[in-house]
N, C-alpha and C positions, 0 to 999 in steps of 0.2 A: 747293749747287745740284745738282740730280739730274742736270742735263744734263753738270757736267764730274763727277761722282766718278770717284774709281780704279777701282770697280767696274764695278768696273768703275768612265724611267729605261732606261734602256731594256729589252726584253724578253724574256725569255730573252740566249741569248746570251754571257752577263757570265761573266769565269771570273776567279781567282783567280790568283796566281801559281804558288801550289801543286800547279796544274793546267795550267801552262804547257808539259810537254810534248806535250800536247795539242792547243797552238794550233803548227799548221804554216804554212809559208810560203804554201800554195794561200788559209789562213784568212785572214793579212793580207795581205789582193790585191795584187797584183801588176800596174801600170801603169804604160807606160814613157810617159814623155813627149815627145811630140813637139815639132821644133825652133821657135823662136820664128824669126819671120820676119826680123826685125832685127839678133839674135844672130846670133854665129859660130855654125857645127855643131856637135852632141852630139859627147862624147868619149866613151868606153867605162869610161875611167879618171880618179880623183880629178885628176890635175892632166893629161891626154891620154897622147899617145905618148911624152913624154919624164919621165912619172911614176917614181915607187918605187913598187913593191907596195902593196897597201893595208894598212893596218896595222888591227890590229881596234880599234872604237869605242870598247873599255871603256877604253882609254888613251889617251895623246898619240899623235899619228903622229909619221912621220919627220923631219916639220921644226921648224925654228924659227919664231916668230911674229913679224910686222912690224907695227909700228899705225903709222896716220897720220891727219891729217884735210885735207880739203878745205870750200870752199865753194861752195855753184851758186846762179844766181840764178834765177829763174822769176816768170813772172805765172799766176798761176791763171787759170781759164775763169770768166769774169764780173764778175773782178777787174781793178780800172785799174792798183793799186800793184803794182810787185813784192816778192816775197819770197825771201828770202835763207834758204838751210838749212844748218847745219854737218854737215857727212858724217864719219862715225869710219869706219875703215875697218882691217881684219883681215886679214892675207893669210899665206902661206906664204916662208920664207926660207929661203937656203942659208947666211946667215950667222952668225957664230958670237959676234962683236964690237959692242960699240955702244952706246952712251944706251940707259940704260932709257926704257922710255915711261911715261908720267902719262896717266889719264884724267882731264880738267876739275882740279879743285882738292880730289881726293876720296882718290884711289887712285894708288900707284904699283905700277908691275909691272915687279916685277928681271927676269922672264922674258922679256918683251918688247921688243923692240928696236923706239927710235924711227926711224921712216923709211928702214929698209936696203932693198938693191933684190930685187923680189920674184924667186922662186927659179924657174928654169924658163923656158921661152919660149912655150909653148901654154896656151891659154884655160883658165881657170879655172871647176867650177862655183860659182855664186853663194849666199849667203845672205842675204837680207835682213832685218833687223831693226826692228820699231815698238816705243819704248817708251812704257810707259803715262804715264798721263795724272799731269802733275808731276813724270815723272821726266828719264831723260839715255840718250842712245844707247848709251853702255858701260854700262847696268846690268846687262845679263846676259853681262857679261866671260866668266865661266866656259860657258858654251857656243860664242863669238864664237873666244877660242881654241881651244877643240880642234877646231873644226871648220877652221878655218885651218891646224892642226899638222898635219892631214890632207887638207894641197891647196885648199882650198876659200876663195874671196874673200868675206869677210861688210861687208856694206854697212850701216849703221844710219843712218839720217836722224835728226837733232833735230827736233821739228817745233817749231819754232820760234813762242812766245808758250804753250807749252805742256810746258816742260821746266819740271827745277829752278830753274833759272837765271832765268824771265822767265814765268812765267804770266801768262797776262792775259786778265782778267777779261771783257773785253771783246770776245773772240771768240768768245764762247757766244754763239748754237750753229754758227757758220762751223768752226769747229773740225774739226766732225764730214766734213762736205765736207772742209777744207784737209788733214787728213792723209791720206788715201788718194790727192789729189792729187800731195800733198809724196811719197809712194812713188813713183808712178808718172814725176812728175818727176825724182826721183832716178835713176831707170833709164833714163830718156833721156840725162841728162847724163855717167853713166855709158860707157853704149854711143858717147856721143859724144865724150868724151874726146881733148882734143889729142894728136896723135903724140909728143909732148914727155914726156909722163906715162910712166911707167911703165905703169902699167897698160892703158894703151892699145892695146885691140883683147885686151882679156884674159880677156871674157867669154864663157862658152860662154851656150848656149841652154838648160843646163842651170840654172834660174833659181827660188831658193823662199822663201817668205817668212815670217817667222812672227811672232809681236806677244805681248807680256804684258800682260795688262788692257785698259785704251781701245788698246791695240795690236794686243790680239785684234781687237779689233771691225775697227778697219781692215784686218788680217790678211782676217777674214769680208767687209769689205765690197768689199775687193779683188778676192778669188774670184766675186764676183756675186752676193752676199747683197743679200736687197733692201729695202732702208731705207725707216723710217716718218719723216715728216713732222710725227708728231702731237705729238711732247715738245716741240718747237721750238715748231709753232704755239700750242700750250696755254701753254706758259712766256711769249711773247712777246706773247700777249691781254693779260698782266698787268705785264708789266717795265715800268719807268720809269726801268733805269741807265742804258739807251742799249744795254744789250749786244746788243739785238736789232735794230739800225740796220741790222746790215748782213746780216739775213735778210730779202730780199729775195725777191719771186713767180721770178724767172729764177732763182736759187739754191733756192727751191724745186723749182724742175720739176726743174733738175737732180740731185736731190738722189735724188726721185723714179725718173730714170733710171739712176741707180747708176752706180760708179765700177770695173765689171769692167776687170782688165786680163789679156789670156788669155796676156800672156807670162811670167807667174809660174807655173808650172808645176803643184806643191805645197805646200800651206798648212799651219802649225803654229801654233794659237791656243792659248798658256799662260795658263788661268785665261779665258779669254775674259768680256767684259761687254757684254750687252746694252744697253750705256751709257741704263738708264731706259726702253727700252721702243723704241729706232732699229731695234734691232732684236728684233723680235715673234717669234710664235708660228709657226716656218714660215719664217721669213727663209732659211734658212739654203738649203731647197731647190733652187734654183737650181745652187749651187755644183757643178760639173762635177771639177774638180783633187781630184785625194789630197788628204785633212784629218786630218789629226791632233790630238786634242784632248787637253790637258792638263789633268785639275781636282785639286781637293786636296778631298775631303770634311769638312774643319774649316774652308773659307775663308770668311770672312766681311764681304768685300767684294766677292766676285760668287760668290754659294752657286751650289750644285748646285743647289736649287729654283728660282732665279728666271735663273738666268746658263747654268751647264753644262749643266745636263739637257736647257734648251728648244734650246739652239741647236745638241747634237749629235744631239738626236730628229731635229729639221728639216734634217738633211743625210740624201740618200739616195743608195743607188746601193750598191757592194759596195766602194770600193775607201778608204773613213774607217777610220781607228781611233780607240778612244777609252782611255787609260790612265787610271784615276782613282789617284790616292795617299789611303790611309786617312786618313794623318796626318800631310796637309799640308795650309798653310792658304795665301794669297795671297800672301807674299812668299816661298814657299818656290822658286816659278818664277822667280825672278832672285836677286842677290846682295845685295836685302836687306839681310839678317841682317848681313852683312860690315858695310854701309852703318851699320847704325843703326838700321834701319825696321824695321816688321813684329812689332814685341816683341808676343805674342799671337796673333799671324793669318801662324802660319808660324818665329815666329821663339821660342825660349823652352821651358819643360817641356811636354811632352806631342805637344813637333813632332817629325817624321822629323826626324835632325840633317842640318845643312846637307852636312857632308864627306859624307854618302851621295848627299843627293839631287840635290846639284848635278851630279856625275858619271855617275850615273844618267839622269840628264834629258837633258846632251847626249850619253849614248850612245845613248840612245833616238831623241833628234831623228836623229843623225847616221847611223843605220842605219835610219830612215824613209827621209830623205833618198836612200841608198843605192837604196833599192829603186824610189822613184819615178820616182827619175832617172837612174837607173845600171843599172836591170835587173839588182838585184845582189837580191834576197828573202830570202838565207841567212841574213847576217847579221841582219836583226832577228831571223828566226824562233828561233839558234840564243841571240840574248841574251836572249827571253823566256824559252827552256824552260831556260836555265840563273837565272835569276833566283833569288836563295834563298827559300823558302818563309817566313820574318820580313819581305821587302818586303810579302806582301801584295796587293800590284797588285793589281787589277781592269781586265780591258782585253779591250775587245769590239770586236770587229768589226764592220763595218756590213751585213759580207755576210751574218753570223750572227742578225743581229734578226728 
């Protein structure tokens, strides 16, 4: 069905990695983000005034990693039932001891410690995570920690009826609406968090999101990309599973109105997908927040033709980047390959090998991240112009088109 797959140039501009000391930090703009009303204050530093040093992106930082999960419960807008989301959660620790932690019934990680207490006492900046469509909130484990090993609280919602665990069928096309909701719910309940929790009151304002596949799209629809109506209406002329019960005219208009939420700072869409057409020719325009776009030019569940290219044309303004990988394909932007998935489209002969490009990727996110919310520009600028000339890269600026 086109409405749930996983799948889900620009002009001048594009440079090479080989030509990466060329691109300076003034090229990939530089945009400090201003504080979210509900969050705590910006901090200057990965974990505030009572941080380490920042340690550079190409590695671990100073800490150790904590996982845990939570559950919140919520009604959507138009919705009578509620829904319940399981939260995985990432954070920084000072501990050294502990239960390894499991993700789901897939993965265990000796490095990880199950539910130790988080390191430090000041606000954390945030990461959010969407994953795609059939998959599970740990899929892209390898960026969730380093970016925690380096201060930083990573939040992943399950979007529940839409994971590994429990697709269902029958949410097409609510889907499309429920998960940018289930985001923005998440960061309510978050910021709201009982005094009991640990993590309570641990949030900065420093807040960013990013999504792989149907996660991009949400990732895009979040920032105020502005959604078509017409794949839903078209499919639902003709259904008769019942899937389209619950697209409803009031779930239209809202749908219609988008699901911007201006507390997420900056955006990271890996492999983004125009999920069939939600998102058109032009969607992307609106989008105000630093975007980061990750594609693989071998991917073959949200190509560069029909997926990358339109929806990082249609972002404008100076302060987007766009990295393409030669020779990576759609499960190269998560763990994948680890997993079992991806064999051909990412995973296999003729793909960037995973041990490169996983580490690469969250250096890259994490000294994005730096710069948009930290008024930190060095570090990407100095991890592109040292990039080796065998990555390859291609990666344009939006201020350069």
């Amino acid at each position: 069905m086109a409405l749930l797959l996983l799948s889900a140039c620009d002009d001048g501009g594009t440079q090479r990695a080989d030509a990466a000391p060329d691109v300076t930090a003034d090229a990939v703009s530089d945009t400090t983000a201003d504080a979210a009303p509900d969050a705590a204050p910006d901090t200057a530093t990965d974990l505030g005034p009572d941080a380490a040093p920042r340690a550079a992106v190409t590695g671990d930082g100073p800490f150790r990693v904590g996982y845990r999960t939570l559950e919140i419960t919520y009604t959507p807008e138009t919705f009578d039932t509620p829904r319940t989301l399981e939260i995985s959660l990432w954070y920084p620790t000072d501990a050294t001891t502990g239960k390894s932690a499991a993700y789901g019934l897939f993965v265990d990680r000796d490095d990880v410690l199950a539910d130790p207490p988080p390191a430090g006492t000041e606000p954390y900046p945030v990461l959010f995570f969407s994953h795609g469509n059939g998959g599970m909130p740990q899929q892209n484990w390898s960026m969730s920690e380093r970016a925690a090993s380096h201060g930083w609280l990573v939040v992943a919602p399950g979007h529940t009826g839409n994971t590994i665990f429990d697709t269902d069928k029958s949410l097409a096309p609510a889907m499309f609406m429920l998960r940018p909701m289930d985001v923005s719910a998440t960061l309510d309940a978050m910021l709201a968090l009982p005094s009991t929790d640990p993590l309570a009151g641990r949030l900065s304002a420093q807040i960013a999101l990013a999504g792989h596949s149907f996660g991009g799209y949400t990732t895009l629809a979040i920032g105020g990309a502005t959604l078509s109506t017409e794949p839903a209406d078209t499919f639902c002329a003709t259904d008769t599973s019942g899937a389209c019960d619950l697209w409803t005219e009031p779930r239209r208009q809202l749908t219609k109105a988008g699901f911007h939420d201006d507390r997420f700072k900056a955006l990271i869409g890996m492999a983004p997908s125009t999920t069939g057409g939600v998102l058109t020719d032009g969607a992307t325009a609106p989008i105000s927040a630093p975007t980061l776009i990750l594609t693989g030019a071998m991917d073959q569940l949200t190509p560069d033709s029909t997926d990358g290219d339109p929806l990082w044309q249609g972002l404008s303004g100076p302060q987007h980047l766009r990295v393409s990988f030669p020779t990576a394909g759609h499960y190269t932007f998560s763990n994948g390959c680890e997993l079992g998935i991806g064999f051909g489209d990412g995973c296999g002969d003729g793909f960037i090998d995973p041990e490169r490009a996983l580490p690469l990727i969250s250096a890259l996110t994490l000294a994005w991240l730096r710069q948009h919310l930290q008024d930190d520009p060095a570090e990407l600028a100095r991890l592109i112009a040292e990039l080796p000339v065998t990555d390859q890269l291609e990666i344009t600026s939006s201020e350069a088109r």
